[in-house]
N, CA, C and O atoms as a GROMACS GRO file, in nm:
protein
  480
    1UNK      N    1  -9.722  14.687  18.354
    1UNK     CA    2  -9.792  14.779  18.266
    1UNK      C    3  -9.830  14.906  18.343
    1UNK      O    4  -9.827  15.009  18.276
    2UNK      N    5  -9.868  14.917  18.483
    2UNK     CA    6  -9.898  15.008  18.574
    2UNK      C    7  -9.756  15.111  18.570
    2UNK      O    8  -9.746  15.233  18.562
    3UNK      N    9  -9.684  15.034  18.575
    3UNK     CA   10  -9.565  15.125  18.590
    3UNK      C   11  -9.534  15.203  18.489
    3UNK      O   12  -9.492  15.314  18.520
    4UNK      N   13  -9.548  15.164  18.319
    4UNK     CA   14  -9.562  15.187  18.249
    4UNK      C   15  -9.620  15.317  18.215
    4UNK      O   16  -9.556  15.400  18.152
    5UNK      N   17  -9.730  15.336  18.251
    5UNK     CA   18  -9.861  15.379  18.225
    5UNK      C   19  -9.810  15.540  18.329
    5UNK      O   20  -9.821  15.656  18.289
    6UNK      N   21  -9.752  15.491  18.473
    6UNK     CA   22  -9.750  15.579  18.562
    6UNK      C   23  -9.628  15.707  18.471
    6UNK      O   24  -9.643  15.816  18.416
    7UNK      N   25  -9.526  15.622  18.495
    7UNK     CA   26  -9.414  15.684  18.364
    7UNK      C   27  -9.475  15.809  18.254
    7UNK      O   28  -9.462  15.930  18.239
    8UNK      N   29  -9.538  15.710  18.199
    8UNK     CA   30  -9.561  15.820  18.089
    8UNK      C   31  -9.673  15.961  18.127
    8UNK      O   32  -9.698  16.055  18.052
    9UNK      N   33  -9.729  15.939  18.268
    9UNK     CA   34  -9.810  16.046  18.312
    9UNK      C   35  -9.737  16.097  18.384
    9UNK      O   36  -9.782  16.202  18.429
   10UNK      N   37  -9.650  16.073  18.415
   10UNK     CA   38  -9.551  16.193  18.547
   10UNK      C   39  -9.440  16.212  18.452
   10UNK      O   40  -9.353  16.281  18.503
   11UNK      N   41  -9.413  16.175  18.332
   11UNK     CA   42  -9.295  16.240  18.265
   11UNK      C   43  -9.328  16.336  18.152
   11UNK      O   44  -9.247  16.383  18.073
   12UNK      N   45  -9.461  16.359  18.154
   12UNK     CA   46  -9.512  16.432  18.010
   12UNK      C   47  -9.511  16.584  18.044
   12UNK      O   48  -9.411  16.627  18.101
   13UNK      N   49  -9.577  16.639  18.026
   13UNK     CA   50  -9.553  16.783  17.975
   13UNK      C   51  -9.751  16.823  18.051
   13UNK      O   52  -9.801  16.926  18.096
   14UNK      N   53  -9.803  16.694  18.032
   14UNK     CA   54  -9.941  16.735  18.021
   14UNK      C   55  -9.982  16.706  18.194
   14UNK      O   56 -10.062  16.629  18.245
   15UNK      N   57  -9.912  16.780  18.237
   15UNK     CA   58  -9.992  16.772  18.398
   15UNK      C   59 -10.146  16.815  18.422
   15UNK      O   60 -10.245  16.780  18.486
   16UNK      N   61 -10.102  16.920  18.325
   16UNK     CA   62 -10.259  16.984  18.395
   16UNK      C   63 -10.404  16.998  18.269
   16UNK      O   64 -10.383  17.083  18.182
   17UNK      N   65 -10.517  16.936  18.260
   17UNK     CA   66 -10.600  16.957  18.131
   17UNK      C   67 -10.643  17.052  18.086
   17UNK      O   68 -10.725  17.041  17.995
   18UNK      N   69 -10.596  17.209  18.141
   18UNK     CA   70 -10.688  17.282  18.111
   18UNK      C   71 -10.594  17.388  18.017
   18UNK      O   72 -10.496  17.438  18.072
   19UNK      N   73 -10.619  17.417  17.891
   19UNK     CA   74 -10.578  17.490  17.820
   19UNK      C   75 -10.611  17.685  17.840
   19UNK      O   76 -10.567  17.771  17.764
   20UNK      N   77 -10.712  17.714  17.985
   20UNK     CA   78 -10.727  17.842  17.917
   20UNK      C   79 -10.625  17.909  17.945
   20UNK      O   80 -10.520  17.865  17.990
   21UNK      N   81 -10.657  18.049  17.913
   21UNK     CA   82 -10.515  18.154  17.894
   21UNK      C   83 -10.366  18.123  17.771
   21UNK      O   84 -10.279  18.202  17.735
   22UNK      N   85 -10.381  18.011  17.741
   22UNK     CA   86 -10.291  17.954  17.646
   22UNK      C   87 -10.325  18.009  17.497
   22UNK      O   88 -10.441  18.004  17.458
   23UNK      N   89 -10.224  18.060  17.416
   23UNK     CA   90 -10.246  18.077  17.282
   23UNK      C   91 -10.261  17.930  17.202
   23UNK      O   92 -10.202  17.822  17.214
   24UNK      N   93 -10.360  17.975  17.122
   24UNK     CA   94 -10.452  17.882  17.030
   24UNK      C   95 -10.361  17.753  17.006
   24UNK      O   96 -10.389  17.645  17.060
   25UNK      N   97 -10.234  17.774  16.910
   25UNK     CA   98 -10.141  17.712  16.891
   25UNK      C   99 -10.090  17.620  16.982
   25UNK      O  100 -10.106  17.501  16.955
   26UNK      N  101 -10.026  17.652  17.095
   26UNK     CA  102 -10.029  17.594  17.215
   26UNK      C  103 -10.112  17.499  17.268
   26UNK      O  104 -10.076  17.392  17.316
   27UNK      N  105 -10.234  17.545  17.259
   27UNK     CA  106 -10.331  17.449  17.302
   27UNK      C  107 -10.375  17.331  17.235
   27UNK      O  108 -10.425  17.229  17.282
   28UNK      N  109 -10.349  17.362  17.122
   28UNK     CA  110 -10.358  17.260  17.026
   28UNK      C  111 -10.250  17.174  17.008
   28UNK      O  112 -10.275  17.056  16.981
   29UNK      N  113 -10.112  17.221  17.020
   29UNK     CA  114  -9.981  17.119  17.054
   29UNK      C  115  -9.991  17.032  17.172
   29UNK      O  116  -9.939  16.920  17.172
   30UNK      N  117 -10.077  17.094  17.303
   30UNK     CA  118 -10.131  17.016  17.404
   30UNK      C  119 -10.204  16.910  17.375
   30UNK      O  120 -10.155  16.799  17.392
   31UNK      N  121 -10.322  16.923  17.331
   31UNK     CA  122 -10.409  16.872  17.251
   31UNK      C  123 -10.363  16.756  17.192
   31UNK      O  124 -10.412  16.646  17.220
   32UNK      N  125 -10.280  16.769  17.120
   32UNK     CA  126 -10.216  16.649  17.008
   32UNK      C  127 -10.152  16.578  17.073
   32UNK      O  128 -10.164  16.456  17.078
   33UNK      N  129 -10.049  16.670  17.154
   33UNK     CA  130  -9.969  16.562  17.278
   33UNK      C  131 -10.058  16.472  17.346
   33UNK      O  132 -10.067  16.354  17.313
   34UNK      N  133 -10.119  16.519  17.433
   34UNK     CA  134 -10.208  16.410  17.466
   34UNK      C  135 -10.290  16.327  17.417
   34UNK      O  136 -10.297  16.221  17.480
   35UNK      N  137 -10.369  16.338  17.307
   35UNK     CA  138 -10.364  16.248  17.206
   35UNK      C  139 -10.280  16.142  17.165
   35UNK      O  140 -10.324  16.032  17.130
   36UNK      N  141 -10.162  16.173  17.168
   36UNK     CA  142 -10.056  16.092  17.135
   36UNK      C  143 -10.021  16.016  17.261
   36UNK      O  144 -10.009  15.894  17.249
   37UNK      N  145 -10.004  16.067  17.372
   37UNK     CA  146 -10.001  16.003  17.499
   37UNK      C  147 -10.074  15.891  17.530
   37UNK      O  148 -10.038  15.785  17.581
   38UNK      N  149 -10.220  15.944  17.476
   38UNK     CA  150 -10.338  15.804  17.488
   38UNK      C  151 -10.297  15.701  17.409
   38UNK      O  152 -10.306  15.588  17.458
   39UNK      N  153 -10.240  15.717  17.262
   39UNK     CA  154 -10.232  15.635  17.160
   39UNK      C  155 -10.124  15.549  17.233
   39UNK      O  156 -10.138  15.427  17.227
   40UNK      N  157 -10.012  15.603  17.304
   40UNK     CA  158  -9.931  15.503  17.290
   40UNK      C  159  -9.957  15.435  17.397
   40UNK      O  160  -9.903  15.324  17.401
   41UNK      N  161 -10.045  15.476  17.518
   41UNK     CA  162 -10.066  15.404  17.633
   41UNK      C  163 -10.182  15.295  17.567
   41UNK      O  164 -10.189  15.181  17.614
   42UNK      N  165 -10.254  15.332  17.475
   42UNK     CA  166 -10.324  15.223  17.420
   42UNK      C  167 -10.303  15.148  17.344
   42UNK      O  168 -10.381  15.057  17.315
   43UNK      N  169 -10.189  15.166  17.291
   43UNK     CA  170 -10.087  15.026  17.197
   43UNK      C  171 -10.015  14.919  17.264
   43UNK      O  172  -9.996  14.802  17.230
   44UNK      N  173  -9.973  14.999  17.387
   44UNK     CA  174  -9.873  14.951  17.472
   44UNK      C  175  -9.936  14.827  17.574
   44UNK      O  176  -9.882  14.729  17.627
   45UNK      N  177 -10.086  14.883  17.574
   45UNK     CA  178 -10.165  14.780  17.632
   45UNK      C  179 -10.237  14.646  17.537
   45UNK      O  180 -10.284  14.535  17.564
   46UNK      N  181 -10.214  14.722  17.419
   46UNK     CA  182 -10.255  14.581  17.311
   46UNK      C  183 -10.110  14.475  17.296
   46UNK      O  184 -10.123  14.353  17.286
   47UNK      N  185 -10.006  14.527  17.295
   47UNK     CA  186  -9.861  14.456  17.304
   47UNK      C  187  -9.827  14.420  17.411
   47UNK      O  188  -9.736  14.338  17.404
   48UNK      N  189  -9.869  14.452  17.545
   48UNK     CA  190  -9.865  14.426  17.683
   48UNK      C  191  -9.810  14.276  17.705
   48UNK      O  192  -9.709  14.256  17.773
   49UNK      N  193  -9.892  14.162  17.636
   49UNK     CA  194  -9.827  14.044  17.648
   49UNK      C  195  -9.698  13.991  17.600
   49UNK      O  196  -9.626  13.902  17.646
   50UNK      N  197  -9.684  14.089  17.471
   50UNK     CA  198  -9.520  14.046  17.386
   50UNK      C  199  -9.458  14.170  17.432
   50UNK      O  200  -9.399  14.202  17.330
   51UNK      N  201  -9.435  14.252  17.509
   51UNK     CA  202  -9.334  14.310  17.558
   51UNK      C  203  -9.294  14.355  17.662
   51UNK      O  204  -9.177  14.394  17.675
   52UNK      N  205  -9.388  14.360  17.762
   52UNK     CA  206  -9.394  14.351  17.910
   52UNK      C  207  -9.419  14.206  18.015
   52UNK      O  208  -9.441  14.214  18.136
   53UNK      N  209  -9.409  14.082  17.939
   53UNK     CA  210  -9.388  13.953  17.974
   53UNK      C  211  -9.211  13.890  17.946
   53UNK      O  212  -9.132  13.882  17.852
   54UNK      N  213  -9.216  13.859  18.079
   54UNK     CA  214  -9.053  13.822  18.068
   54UNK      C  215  -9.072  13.671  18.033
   54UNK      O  216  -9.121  13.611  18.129
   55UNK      N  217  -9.050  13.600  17.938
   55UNK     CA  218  -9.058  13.496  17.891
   55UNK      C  219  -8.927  13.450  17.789
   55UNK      O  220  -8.830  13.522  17.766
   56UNK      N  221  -8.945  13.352  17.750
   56UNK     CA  222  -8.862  13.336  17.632
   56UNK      C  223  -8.963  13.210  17.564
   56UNK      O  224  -9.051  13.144  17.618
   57UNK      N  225  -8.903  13.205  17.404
   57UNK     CA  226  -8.963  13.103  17.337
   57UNK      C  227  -8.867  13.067  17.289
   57UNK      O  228  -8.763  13.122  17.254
   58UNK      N  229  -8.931  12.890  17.288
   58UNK     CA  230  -8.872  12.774  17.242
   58UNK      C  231  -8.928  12.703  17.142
   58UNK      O  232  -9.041  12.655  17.147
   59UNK      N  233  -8.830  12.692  17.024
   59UNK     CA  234  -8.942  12.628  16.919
   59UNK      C  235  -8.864  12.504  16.853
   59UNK      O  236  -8.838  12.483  16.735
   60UNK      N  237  -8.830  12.410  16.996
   60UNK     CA  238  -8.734  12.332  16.946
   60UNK      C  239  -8.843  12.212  16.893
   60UNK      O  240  -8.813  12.122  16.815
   61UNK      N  241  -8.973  12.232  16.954
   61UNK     CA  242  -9.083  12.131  16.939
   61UNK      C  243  -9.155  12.100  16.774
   61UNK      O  244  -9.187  12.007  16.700
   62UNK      N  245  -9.152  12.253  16.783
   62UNK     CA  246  -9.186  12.259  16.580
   62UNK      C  247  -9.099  12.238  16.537
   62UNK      O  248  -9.116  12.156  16.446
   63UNK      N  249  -8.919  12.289  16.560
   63UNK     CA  250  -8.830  12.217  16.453
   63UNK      C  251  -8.858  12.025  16.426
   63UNK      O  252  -8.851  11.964  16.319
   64UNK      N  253  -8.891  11.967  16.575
   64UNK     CA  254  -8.867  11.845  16.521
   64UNK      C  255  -9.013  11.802  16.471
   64UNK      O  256  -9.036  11.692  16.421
   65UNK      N  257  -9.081  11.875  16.486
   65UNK     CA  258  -9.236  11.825  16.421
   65UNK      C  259  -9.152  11.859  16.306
   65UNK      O  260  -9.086  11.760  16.276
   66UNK      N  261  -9.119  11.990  16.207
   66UNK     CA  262  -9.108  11.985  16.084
   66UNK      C  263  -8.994  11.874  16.062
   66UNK      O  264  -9.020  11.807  15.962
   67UNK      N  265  -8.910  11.846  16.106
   67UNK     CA  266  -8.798  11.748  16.089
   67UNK      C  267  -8.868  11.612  16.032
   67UNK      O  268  -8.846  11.551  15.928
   68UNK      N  269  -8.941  11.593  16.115
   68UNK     CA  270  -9.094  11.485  16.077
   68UNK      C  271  -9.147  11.472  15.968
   68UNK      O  272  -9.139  11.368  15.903
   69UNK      N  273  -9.223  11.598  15.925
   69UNK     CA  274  -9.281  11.585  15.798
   69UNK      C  275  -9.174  11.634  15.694
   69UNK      O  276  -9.211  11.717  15.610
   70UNK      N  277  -9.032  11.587  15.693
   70UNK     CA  278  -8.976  11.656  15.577
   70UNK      C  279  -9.052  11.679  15.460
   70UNK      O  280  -9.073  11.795  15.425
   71UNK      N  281  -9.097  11.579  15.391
   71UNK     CA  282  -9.150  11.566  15.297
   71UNK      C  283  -9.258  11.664  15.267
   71UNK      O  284  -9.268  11.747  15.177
   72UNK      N  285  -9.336  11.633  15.363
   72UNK     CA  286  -9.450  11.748  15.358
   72UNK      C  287  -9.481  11.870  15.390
   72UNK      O  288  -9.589  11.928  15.377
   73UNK      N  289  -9.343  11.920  15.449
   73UNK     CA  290  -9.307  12.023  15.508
   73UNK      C  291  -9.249  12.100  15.384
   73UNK      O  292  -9.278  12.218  15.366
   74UNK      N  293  -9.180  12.042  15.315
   74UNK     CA  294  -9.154  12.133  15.159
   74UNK      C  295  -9.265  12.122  15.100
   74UNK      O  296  -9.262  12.181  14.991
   75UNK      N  297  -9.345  12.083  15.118
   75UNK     CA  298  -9.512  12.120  15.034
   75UNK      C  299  -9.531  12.228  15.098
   75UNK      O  300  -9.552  12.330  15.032
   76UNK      N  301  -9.530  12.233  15.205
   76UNK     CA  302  -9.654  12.327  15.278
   76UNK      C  303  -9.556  12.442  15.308
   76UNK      O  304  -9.601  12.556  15.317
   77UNK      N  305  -9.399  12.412  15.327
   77UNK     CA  306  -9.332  12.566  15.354
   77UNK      C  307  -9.356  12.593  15.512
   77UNK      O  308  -9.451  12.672  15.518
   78UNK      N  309  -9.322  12.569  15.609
   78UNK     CA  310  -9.326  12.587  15.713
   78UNK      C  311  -9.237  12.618  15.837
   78UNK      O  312  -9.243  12.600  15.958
   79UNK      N  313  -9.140  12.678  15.734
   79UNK     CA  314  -8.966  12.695  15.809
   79UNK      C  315  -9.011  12.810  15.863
   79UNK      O  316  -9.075  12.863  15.772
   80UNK      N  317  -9.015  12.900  15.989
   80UNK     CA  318  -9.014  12.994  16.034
   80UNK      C  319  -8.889  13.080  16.045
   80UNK      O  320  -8.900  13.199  16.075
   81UNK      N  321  -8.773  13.025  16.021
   81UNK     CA  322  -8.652  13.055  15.991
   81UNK      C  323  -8.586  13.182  15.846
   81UNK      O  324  -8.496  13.265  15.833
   82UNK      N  325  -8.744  13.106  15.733
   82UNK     CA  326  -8.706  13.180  15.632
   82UNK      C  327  -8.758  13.266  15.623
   82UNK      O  328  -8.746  13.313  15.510
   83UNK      N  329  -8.857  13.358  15.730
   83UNK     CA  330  -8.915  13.469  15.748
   83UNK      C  331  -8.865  13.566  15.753
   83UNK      O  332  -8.804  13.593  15.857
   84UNK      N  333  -8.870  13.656  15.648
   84UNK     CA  334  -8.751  13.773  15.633
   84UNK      C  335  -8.829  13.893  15.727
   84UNK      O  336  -8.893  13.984  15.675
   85UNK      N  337  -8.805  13.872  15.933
   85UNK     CA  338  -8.890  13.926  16.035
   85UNK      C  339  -8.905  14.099  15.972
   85UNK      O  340  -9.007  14.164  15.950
   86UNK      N  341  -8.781  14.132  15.956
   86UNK     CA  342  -8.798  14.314  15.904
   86UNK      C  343  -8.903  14.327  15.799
   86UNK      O  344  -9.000  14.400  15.819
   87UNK      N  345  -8.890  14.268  15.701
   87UNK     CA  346  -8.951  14.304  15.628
   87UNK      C  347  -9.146  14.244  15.633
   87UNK      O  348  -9.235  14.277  15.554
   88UNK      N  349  -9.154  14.183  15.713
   88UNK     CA  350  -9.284  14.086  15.774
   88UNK      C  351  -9.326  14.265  15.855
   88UNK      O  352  -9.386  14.358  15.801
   89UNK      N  353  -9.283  14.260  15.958
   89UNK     CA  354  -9.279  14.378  16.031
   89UNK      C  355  -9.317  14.490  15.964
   89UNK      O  356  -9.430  14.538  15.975
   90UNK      N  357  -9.219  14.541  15.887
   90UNK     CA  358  -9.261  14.697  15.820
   90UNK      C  359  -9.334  14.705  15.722
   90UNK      O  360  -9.405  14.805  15.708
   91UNK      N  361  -9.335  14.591  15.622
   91UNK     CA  362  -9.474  14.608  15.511
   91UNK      C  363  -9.596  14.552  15.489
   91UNK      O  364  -9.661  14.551  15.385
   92UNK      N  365  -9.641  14.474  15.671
   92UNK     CA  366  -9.714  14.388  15.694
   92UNK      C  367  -9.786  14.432  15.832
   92UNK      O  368  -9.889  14.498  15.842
   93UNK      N  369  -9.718  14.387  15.922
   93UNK     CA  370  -9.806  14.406  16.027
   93UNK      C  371  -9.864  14.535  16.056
   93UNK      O  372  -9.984  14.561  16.074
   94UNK      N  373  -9.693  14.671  16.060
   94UNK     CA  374  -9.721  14.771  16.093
   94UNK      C  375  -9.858  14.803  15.985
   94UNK      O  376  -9.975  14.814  16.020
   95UNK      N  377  -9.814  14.812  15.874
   95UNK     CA  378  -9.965  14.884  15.804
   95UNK      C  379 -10.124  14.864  15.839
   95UNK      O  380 -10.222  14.937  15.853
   96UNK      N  381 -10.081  14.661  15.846
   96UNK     CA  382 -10.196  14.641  15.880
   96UNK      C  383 -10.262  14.687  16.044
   96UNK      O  384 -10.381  14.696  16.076
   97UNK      N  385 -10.155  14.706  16.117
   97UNK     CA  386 -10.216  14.800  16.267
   97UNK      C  387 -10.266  14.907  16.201
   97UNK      O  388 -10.386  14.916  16.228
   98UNK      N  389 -10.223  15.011  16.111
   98UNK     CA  390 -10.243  15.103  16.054
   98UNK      C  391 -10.404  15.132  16.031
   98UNK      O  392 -10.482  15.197  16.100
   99UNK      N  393 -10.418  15.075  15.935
   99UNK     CA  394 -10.564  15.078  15.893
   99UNK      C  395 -10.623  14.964  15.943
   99UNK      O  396 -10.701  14.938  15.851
  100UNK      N  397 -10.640  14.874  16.030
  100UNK     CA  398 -10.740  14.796  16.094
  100UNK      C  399 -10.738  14.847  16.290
  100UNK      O  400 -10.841  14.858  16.356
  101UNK      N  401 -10.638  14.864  16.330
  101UNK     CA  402 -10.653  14.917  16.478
  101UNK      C  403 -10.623  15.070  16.473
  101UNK      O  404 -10.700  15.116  16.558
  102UNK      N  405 -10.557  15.166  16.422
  102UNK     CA  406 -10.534  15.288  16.434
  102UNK      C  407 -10.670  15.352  16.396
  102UNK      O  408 -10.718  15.449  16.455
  103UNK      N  409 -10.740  15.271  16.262
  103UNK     CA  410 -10.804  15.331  16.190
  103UNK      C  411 -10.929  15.429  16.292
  103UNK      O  412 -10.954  15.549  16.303
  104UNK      N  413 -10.982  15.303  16.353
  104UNK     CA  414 -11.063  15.380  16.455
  104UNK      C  415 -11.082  15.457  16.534
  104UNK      O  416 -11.185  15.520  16.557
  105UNK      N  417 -10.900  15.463  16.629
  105UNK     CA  418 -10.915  15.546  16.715
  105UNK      C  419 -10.871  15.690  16.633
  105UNK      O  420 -10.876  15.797  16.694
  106UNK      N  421 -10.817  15.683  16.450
  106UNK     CA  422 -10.805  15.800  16.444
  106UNK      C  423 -10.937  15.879  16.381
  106UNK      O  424 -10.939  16.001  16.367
  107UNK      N  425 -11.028  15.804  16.349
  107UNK     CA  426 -11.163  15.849  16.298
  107UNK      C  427 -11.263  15.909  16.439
  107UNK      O  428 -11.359  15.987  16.440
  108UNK      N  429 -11.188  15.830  16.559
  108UNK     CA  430 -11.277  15.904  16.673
  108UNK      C  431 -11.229  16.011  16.717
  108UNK      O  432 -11.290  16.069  16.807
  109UNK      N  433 -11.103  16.067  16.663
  109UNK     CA  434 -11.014  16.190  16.697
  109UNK      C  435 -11.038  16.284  16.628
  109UNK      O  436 -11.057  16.398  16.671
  110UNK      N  437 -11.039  16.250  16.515
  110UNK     CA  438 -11.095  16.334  16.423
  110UNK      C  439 -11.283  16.407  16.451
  110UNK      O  440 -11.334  16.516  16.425
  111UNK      N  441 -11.317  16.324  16.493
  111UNK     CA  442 -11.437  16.350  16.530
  111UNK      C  443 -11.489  16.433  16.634
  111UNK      O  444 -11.582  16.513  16.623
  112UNK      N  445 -11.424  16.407  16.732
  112UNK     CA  446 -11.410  16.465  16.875
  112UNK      C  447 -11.327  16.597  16.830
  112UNK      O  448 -11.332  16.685  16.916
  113UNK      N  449 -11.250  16.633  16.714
  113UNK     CA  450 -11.155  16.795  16.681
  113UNK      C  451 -11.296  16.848  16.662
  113UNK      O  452 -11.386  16.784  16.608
  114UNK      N  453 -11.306  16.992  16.718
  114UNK     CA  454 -11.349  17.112  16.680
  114UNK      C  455 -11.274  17.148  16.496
  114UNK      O  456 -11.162  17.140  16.445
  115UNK      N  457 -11.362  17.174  16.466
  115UNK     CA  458 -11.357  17.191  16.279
  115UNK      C  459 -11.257  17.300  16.284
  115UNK      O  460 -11.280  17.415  16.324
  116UNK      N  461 -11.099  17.237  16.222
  116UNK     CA  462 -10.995  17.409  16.219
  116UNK      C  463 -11.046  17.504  16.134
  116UNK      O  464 -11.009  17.618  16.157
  117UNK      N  465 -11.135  17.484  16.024
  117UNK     CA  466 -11.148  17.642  15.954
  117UNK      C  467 -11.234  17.730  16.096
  117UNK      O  468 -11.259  17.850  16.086
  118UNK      N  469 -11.254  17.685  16.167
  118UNK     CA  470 -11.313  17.796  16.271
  118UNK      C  471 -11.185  17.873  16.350
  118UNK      O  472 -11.175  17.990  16.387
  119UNK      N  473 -11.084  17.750  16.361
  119UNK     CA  474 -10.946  17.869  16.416
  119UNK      C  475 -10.848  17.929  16.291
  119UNK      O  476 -10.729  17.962  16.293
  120UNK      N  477 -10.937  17.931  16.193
  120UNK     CA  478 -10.792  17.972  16.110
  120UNK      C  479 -10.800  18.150  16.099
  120UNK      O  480 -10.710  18.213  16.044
   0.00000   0.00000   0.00000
């Protein structure tokens, strides 16, 4: 994750924090960039275990548990197989990161902006 982290600070654009002498515009594309820089270094650390862990999974243990309860296993539906993952993914999890983990850090961004009708 260190390495990670190092990456995205020596490959960005945002070496240096200080915007003066920069036109407004500019500073504010800075601004956002780094913003965005934080966001993804702070996602990257919530996923840290499922994508920066070299592992593999085996789920030969639940197939034969469900093999077990045939019977009760078509009650309860417990095939992980019939999980349609894309669509679990894009109209599920992502949203729900959306508005339960994004939500906050974008209400504290918002908060921390200087009000734009003052630069318009």
């Amino acid at each position: 994750m260190e390495d990670f982290v190092r990456y995205m600070q020596s490959n960005t654009i945002l070496h240096e924090d200080s915007t003066e002498g920069m036109s407004l515009q500019r500073a504010r594309s800075r601004l956002h960039a780094k913003a965005m820089e934080e966001q993804i270094i702070h996602l990257s650390g919530i996923y840290e275990p499922y994508t920066f862990w070299q592992a593999r999974f085996d789920s030969t243990n639940t197939k034969a548990l469900f093999d077990e309860i045939a019977g009760d296993g078509k009650r309860f539906h417990f095939d992980m197989r019939s999980v349609n993952w894309m669509d679990y993914i894009t109209n599920i999890h992502i949203p729900g990161l959306r508005k339960h983990v994004l939500k906050e850090r974008q209400q504290q961004r918002r908060h921390n902006e200087p009000n734009s009708s003052r630069f318009s």
